[in-house]
C-alpha positions as CSV (number, residue, x, y, z in Angstrom):
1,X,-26.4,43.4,16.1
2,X,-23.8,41.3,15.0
3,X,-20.7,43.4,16.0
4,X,-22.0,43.4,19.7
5,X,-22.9,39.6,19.8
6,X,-19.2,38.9,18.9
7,X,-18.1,41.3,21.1
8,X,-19.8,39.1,23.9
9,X,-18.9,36.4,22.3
10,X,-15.3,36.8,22.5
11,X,-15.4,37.5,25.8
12,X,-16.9,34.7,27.5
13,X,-14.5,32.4,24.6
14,X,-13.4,30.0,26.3
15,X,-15.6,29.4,29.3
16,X,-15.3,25.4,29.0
17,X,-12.2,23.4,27.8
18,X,-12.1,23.1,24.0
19,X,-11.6,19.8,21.6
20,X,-9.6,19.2,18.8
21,X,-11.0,16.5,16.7
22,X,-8.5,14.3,14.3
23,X,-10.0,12.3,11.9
24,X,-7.1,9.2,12.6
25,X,-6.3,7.2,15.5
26,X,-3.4,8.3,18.1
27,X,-0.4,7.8,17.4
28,X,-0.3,8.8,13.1
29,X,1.4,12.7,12.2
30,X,-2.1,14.1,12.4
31,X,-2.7,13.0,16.0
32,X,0.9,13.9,17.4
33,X,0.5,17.7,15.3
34,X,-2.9,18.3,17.4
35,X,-1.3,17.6,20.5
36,X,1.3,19.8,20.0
37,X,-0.8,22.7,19.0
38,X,-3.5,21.6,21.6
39,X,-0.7,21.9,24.4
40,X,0.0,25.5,23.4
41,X,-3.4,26.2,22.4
42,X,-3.8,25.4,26.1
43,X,-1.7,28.1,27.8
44,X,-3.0,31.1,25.6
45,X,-6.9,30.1,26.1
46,X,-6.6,29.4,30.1
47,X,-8.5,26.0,29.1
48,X,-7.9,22.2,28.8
49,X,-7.6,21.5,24.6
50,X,-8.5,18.0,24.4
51,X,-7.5,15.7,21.5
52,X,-10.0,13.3,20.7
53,X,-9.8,10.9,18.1
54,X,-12.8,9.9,15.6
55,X,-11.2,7.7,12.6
56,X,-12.6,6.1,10.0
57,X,-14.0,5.8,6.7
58,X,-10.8,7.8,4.9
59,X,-11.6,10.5,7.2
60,X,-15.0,11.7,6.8
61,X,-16.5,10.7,10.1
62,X,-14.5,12.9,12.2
63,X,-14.5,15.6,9.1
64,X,-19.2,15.0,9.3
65,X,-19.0,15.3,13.3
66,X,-17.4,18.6,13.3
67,X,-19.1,19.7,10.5
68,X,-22.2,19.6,12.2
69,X,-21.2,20.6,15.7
70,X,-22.3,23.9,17.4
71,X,-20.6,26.4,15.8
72,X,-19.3,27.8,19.1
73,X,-15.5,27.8,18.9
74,X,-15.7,24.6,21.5
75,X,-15.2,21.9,18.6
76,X,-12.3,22.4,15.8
77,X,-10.8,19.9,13.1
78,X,-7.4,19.5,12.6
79,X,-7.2,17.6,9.1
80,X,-5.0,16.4,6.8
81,X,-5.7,17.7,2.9
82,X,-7.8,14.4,1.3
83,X,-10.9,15.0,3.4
84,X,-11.3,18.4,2.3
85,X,-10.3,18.1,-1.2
86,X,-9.8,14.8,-2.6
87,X,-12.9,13.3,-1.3
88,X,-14.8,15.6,-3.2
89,X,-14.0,13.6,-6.1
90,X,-13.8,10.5,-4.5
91,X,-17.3,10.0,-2.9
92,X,-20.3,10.6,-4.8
93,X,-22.1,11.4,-2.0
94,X,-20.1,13.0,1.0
95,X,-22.6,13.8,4.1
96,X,-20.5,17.1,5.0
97,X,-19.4,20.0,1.9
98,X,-15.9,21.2,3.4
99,X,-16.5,24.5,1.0
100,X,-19.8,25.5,2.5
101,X,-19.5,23.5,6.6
102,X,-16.6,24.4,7.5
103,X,-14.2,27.2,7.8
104,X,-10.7,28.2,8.0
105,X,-8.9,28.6,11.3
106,X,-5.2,28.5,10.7
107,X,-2.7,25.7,8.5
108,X,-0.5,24.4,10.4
109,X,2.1,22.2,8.8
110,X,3.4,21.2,5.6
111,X,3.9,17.6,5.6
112,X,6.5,16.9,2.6
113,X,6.1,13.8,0.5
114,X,9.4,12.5,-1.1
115,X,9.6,10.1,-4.6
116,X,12.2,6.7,-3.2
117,X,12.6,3.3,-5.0
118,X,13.8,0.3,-3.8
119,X,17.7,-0.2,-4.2
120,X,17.5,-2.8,-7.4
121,X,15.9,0.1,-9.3
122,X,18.4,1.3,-12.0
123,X,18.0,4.8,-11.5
124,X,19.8,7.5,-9.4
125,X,17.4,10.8,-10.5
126,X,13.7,11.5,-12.1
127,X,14.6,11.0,-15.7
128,X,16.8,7.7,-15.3
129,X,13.5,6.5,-13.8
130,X,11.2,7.0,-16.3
131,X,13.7,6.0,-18.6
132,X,14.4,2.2,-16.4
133,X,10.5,2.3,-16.6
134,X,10.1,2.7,-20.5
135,X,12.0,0.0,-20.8
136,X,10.4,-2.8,-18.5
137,X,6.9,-2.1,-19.7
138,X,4.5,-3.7,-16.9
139,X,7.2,-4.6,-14.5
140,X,7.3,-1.4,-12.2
141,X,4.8,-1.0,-9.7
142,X,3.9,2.0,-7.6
143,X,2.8,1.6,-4.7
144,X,0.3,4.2,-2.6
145,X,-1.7,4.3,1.1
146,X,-4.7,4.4,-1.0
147,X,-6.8,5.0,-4.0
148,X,-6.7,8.6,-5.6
149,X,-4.1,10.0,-3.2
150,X,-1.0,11.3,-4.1
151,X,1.1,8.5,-4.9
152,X,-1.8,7.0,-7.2
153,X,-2.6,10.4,-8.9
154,X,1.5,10.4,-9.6
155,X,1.6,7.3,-11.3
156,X,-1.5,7.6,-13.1
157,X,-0.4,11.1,-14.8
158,X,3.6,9.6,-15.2
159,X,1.9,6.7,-17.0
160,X,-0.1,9.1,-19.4
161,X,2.1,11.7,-19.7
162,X,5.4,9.4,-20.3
163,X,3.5,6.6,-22.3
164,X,4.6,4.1,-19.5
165,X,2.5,0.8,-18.3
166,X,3.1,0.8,-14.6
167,X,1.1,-1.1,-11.6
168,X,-0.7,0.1,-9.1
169,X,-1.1,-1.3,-6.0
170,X,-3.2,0.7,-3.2
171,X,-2.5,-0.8,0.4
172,X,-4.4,0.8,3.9
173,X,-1.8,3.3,5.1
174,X,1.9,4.4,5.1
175,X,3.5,1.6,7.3
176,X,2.5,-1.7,5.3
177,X,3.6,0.0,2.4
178,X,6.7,1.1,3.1
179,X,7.0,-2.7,4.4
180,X,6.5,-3.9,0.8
181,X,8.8,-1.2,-0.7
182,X,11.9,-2.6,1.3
183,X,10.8,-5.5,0.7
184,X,11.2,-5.2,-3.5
185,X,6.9,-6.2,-3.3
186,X,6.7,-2.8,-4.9
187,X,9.4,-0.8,-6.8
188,X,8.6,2.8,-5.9
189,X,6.2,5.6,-4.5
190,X,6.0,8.6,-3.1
191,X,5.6,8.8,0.5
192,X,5.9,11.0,3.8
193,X,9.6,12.4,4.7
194,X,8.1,11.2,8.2
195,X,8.0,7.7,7.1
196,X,10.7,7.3,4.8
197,X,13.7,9.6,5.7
198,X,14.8,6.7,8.6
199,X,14.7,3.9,5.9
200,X,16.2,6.6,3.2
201,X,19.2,7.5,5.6
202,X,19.9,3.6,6.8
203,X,20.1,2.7,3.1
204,X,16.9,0.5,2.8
205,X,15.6,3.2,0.4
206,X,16.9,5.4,-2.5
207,X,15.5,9.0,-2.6
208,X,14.7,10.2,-6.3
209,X,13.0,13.6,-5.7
210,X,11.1,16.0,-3.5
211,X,7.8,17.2,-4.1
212,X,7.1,21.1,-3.7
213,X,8.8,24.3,-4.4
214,X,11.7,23.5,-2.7
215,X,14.2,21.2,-0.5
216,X,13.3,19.7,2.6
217,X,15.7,20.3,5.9
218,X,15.5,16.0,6.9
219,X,16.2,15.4,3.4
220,X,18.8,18.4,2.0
221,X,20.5,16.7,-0.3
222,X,17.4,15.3,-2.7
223,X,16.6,18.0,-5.2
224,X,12.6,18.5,-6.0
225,X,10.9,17.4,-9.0
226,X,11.1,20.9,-10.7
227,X,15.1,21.3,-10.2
228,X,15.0,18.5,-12.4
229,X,12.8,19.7,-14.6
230,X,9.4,18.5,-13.8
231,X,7.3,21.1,-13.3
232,X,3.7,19.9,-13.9
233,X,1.1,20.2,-10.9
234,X,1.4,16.9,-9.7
235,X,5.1,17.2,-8.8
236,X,4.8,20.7,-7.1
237,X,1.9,20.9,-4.7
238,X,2.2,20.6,-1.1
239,X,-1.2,20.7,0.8
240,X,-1.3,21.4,4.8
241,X,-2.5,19.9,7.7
242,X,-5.2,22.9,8.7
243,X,-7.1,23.7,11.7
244,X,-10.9,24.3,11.1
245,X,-13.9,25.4,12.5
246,X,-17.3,25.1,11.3
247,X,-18.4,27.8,9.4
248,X,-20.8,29.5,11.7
249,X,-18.5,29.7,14.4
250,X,-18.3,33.6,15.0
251,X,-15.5,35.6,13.0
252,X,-13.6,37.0,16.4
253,X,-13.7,33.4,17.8
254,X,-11.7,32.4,14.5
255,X,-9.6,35.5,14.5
256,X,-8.9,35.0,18.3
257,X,-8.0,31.2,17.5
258,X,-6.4,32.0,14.6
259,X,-3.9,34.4,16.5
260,X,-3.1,32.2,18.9
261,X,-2.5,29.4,17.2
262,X,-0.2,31.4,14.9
263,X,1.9,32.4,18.3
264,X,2.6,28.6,19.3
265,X,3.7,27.7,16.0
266,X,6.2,30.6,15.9
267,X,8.0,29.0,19.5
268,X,11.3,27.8,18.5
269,X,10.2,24.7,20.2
270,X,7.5,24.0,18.4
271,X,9.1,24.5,15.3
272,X,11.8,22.0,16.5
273,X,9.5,19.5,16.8
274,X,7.3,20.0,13.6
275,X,10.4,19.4,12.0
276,X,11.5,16.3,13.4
277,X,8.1,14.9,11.9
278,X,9.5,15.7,8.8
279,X,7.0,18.7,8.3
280,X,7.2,22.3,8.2
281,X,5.5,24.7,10.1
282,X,3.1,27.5,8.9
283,X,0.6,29.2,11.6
284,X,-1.0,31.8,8.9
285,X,-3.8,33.7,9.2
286,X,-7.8,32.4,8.8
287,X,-8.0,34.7,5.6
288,X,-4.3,33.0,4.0
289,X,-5.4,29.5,5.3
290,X,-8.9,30.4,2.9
291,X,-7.2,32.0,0.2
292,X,-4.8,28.8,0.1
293,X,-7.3,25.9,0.2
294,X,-9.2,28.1,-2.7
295,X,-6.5,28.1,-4.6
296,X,-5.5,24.1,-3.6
297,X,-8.3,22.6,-3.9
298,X,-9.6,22.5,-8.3
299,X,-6.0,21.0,-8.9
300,X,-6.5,18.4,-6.2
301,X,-10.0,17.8,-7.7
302,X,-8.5,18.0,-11.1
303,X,-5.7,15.3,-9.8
304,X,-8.4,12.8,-8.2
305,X,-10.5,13.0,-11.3
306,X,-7.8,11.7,-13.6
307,X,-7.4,8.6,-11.7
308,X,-10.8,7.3,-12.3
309,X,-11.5,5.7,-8.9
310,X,-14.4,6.5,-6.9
311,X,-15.0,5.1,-3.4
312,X,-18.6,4.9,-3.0
């Protein structure tokens, strides 16, 4: 039965070189995390792990394609949190359900997401900020790398929550707005550690506070939202770049994957170099990696839903 076709299964796995599919073109944190795992991924399977990119459409084309590949332990997803969670509130109609498609393999990083304002803002913590904001109704905007993700969902509950009037102004991606934040276009957001801490340390950009449960190591001396008092969801979740499979894929494939991917995440090495991106590293089990997104994923829906946008 089935004990003795896993048994088989696992040990012909891997006969052929195995792909990790990223939903973003090379080059973004998402592509340069696959390559890392993929490289160590490598040596423990005795096969090539190939990175290939399929981008587009806020990630559900590369999210759909392994959704519906053999479920054979040959095709994996590494992705980011808003094409398994967000999107469920974002699209109407999503050709792939992350819940009931696809399955957890292992998380792999933490990226950490950091509140900065431009230098002209009048406030050196949290509370100064809302309090600058309270009193320039209209004036602040808040910028984001999209519609409904993080930085959007943050200034949509800071203006209810607060009773401010704030802007907010979506652009496509990290890098043009981070641009316009410099540039005083915008006045704040919250961002990537990954894309921020350079223009953060050279003095371009003033920290406020850390999202998550605790400090980062790039940034150690901003305190999070919740030292400050700020407790609410919004300030203290921290989702994970995951590695998934789709759900049919055999359990001692995903156990066997699961393990190994684990072990290259525990090398000092490629903890170094999770780091530098600003991220932390994880490498938990299949059954953690579940029992997290379970527990992520109604407050990310709750989140989306209070903004009011919807893509399709």
């Amino acid at each position: 039965g089935l004990a003795a076709g896993g048994a088989a299964a696992q040990n012909g796995y891997p006969a052929k070189p195995v792909r990790i599919i990223v939903q973003y073109q090379a080059g973004g944190s998402a592509d340069a995390l696959a390559r890392l795992v993929g490289e160590g991924l490598s040596k423990r399977l005795g096969q090539p792990v190939l990175v290939e990119n399929r981008s587009g459409a806020g990630g559900i084309i590369g999210t759909d394609y392994v959704a519906k590949s053999p479920p054979d332990g040959y095709t994996l997803l590494l992705t980011v949190p808003g094409p398994i969670t967000a999107n469920l509130a974002l699209y109407k109609k999503l050709p792939y359900d992350p819940r009931t498609e696809l399955r957890m393999v292992s998380d792999i990083a933490r990226t950490r997401t950091v509140m900065a304002v431009h230098p002209s803002v009048p406030a050196k913590d949290f509370k100064e900020l809302v309090a600058a904001i309270k009193a320039a109704p209209g004036k602040y905007a808040m910028g984001s790398w999209g519609p409904g993700t993080q930085p959007h969902q943050a200034q949509v509950f800071m203006d209810k929550a607060y009773g401010l009037q704030t802007v907010h102004v979506a652009y496509k991606g990290e890098a043009p707005m981070s641009v316009d934040l410099m540039g005083g276009v915008i006045q704040m957001t919250i961002g990537s550690v990954t894309t921020l801490q350079p223009q953060i340390a050279a003095g371009k950009l003033r920290a406020i506070a850390m999202a998550g449960p605790n400090r980062s190591k790039m940034l150690p001396d901003v305190p999070t939202f919740a030292e400050q008092g700020f407790k609410d969801d919004i300030y203290m979740v921290t989702a994970p770049t995951s590695l998934m499979a789709p759900t049919k894929t055999p359990d001692a494939i995903v156990e066997r994957l699961g393990r190994d991917v684990a072990a290259v995440i525990k090398e000092l090495e490629v903890q170094r170099r999770i780091e530098e991106m600003g991220a932390e590293p994880i490498g938990n089990t299949p059954a953690e990696a579940t029992a997290a997104y379970k527990a992520f994923l109604p407050i990310s829906l709750k989140l989306t839903q209070a903004t009011g946008v919807t893509l399709d």
